[in-house]
N, C-alpha and C positions, 0 to 999 in steps of 0.2 A: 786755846787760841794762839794763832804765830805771834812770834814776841815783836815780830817787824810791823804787825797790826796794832800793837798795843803803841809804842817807843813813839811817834808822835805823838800822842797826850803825854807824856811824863815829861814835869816841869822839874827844872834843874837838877841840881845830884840827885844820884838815886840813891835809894830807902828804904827800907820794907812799908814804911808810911806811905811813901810817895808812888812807890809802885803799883800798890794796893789801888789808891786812887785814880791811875790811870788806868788801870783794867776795869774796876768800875765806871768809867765814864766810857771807855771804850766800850764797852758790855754794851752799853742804852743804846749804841748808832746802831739804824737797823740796815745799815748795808754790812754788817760786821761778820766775817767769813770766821766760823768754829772750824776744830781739827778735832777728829773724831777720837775716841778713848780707845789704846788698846788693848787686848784681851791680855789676860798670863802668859798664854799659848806665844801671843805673839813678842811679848817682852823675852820671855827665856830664849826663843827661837834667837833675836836678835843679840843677846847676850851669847850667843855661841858659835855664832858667826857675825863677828863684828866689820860693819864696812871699815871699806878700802881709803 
């Protein structure tokens, strides 16, 4: 999930605590846009040609 979807629910400093909690709360809204998983394939590919 983009972290600019999550970053409105998290309340004050951030935390592994705190972060956690607003990815869970964010999770539950059902207009909430996922980012798909990439393959191997596609991590090694991007690991060797790194953007610009």
């Amino acid at each position: 999930m983009p972290a600019k979807c999550v970053r409105p629910y998290s309340k004050r400093q951030k935390n592994d605590f705190r972060g956690t909690e607003a990815i869970a709360e964010a999770v539950q809204r059902p207009t909430m846009k996922f980012v798909a998983a990439k393959s191997f394939e596609q991590l090694d590919l991007e690991a060797l040609h790194p953007r610009a």
